[in-house]
C-alpha positions as CSV (number, residue, x, y, z in Angstrom):
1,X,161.2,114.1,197.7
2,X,162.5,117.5,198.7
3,X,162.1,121.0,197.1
4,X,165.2,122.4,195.7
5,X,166.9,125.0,198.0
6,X,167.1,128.6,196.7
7,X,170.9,128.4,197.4
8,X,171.7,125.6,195.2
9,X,173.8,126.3,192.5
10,X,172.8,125.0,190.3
11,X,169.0,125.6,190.6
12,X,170.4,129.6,190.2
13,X,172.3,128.5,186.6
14,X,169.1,127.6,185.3
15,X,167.3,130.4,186.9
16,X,169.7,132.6,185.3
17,X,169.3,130.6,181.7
18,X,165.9,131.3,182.1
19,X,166.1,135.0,182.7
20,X,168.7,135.8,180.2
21,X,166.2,133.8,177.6
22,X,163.6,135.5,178.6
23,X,165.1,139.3,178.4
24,X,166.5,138.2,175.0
25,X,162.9,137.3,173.6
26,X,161.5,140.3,175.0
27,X,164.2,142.6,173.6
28,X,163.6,140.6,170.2
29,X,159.9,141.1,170.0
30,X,160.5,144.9,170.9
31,X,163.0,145.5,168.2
32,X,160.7,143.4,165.3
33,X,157.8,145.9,166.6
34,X,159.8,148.8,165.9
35,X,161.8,147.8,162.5
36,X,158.0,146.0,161.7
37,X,156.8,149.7,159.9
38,X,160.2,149.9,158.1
39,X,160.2,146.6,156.7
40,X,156.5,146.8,155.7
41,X,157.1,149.6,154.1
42,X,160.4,148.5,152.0
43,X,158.2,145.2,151.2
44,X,155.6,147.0,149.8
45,X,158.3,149.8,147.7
46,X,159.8,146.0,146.1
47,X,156.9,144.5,145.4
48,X,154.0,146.4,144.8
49,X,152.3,145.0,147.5
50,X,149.0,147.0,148.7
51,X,149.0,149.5,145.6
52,X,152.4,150.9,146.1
53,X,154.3,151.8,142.6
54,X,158.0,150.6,141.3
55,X,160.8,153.8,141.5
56,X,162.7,153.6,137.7
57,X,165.7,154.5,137.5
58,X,165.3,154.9,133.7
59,X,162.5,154.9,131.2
60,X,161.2,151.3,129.7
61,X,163.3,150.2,126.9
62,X,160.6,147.8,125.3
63,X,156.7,149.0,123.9
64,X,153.7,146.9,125.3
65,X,150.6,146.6,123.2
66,X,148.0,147.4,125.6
67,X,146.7,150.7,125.8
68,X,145.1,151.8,129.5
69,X,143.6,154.7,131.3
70,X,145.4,155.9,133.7
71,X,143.3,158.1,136.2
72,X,144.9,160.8,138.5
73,X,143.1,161.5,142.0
74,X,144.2,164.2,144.4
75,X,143.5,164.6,147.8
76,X,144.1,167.3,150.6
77,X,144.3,166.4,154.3
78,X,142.0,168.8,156.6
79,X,145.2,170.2,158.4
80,X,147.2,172.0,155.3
81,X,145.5,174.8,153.3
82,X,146.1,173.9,150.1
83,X,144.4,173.2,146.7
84,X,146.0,170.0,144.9
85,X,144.6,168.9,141.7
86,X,145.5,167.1,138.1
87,X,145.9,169.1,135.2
88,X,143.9,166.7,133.3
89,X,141.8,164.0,135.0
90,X,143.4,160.9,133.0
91,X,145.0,159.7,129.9
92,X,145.7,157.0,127.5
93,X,149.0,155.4,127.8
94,X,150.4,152.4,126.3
95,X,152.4,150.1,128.1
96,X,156.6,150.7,127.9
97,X,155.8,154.3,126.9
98,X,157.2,157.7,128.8
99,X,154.1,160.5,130.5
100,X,154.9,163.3,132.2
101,X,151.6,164.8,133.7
102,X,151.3,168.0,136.4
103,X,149.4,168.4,139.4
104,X,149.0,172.1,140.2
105,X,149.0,173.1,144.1
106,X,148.0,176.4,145.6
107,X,148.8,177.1,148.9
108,X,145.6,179.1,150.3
109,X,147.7,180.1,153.4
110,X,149.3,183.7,154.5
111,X,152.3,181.6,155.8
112,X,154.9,179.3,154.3
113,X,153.6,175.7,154.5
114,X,155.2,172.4,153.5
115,X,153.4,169.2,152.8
116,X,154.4,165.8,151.8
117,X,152.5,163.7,149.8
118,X,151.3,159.4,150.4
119,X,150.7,158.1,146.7
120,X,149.1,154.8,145.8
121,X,147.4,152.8,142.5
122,X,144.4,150.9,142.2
123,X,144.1,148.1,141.7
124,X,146.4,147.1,143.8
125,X,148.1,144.8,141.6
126,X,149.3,147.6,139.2
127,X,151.7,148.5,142.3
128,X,154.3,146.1,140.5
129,X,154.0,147.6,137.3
130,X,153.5,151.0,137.7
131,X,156.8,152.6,137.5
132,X,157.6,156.5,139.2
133,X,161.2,158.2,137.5
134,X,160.4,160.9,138.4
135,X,157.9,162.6,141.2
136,X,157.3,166.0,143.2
137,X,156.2,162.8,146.4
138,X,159.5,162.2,146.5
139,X,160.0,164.4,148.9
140,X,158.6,167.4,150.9
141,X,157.3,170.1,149.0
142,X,157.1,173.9,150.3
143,X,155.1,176.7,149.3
144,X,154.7,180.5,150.1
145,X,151.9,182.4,150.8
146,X,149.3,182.1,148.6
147,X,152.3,180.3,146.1
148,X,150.9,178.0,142.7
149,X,153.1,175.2,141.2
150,X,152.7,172.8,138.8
151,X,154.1,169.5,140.1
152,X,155.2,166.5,137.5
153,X,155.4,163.3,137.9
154,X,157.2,160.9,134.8
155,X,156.0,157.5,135.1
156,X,155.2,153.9,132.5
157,X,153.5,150.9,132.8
158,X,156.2,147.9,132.8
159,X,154.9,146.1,129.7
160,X,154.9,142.9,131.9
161,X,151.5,143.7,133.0
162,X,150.1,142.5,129.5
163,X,151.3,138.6,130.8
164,X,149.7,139.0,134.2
165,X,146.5,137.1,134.6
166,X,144.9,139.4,136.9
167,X,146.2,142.4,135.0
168,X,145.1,141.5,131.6
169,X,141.2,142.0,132.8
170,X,142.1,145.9,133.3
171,X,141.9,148.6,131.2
172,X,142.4,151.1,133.4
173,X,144.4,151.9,136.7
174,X,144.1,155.2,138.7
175,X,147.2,156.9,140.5
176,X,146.2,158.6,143.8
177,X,147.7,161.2,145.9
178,X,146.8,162.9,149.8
179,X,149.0,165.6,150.8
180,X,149.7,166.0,154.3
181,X,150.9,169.0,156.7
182,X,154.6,168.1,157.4
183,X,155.8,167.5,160.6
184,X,159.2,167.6,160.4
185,X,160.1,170.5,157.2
186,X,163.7,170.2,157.4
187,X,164.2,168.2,154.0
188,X,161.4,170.7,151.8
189,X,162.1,171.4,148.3
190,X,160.6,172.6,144.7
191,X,159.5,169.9,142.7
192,X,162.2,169.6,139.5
193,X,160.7,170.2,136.2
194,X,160.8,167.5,134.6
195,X,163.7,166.5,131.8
């Protein structure tokens, strides 16, 4: 038995079946490696997944009967000058109910800087039910020279944690916050006082 010339058509058909096959899985994988962080990210903003908390549109319109700490945690990345802390360190809160609690930033800086804060919860499965209506991490915040603010953030604990298994061994869940120097300052704003 022969080899197949390299001039037989249809040895070049399925040559060219293979390339295009092969470009097109290539060109797939690239484009699921770029839209992978995206996705991720929006999986996590649904769902809670890894300690990331719910945006409300609205307050809770039922009352839980679990009371819980909540802790608040602030961090400052090496690169931006600024103080960040909570006004108090936690609170009480039962489940359904409306807080509104400030973080106060200085910027220790003789020039304008602008910083953008990452958030999280622990434990991680509070993510679901921990639910932002309002927050200064929402988007980037800018500061003068040597500027202080007082940040809020509105936020409830969707009474559905109290039928979680894992959730109803907690008493307590701690909101976390690292602002970081903003690389790209075109969208910086005040944080809104809260309504």
């Amino acid at each position: 038995m022969s080899a197949p010339r390299q001039d037989d058509p249809q040895l070049q058909r399925r040559n060219g079946r293979v390339a295009v096959i092969v470009v097109g899985v290539v060109a797939g994988m690239v484009g699921l490696s770029y839209a992978s962080v995206p996705l991720y990210e929006m999986f996590c903003r649904m769902t809670g997944y890894g300690g990331v908390p719910q945006i409300a549109s609205q307050q809770s319109q039922t009352r839980g009967d679990k009371v819980m700490t909540v802790r608040f945690d602030a961090n400052v990345a090496s690169d931006l000058p600024w103080t960040f802390e909570p006004e108090v360190p936690s609170i009480k809160l039962r489940t359904g109910e409306t807080a509104t609690v400030f973080y106060r930033v200085k910027n220790k800086s003789s020039h304008e800087t602008i910083g953008l804060a990452a958030y999280n919860v622990a434990p991680e499965r509070s993510g679901m039910f921990f639910n932002k209506i309002s927050c200064f991490c929402f988007s980037e915040q800018k500061l003068g020279p040597g500027e202080t603010m007082d940040m809020p953030v509105v936020f409830f604990l969707d009474p559905a944690l109290e039928k979680d298994e894992i959730m109803k061994q907690q008493d307590q869940v701690t909101l976390s916050y690292t602002f970081y120097a903003s690389k790209t300052p075109v969208t910086a704003s005040r944080a809104k006082p809260a309504l």
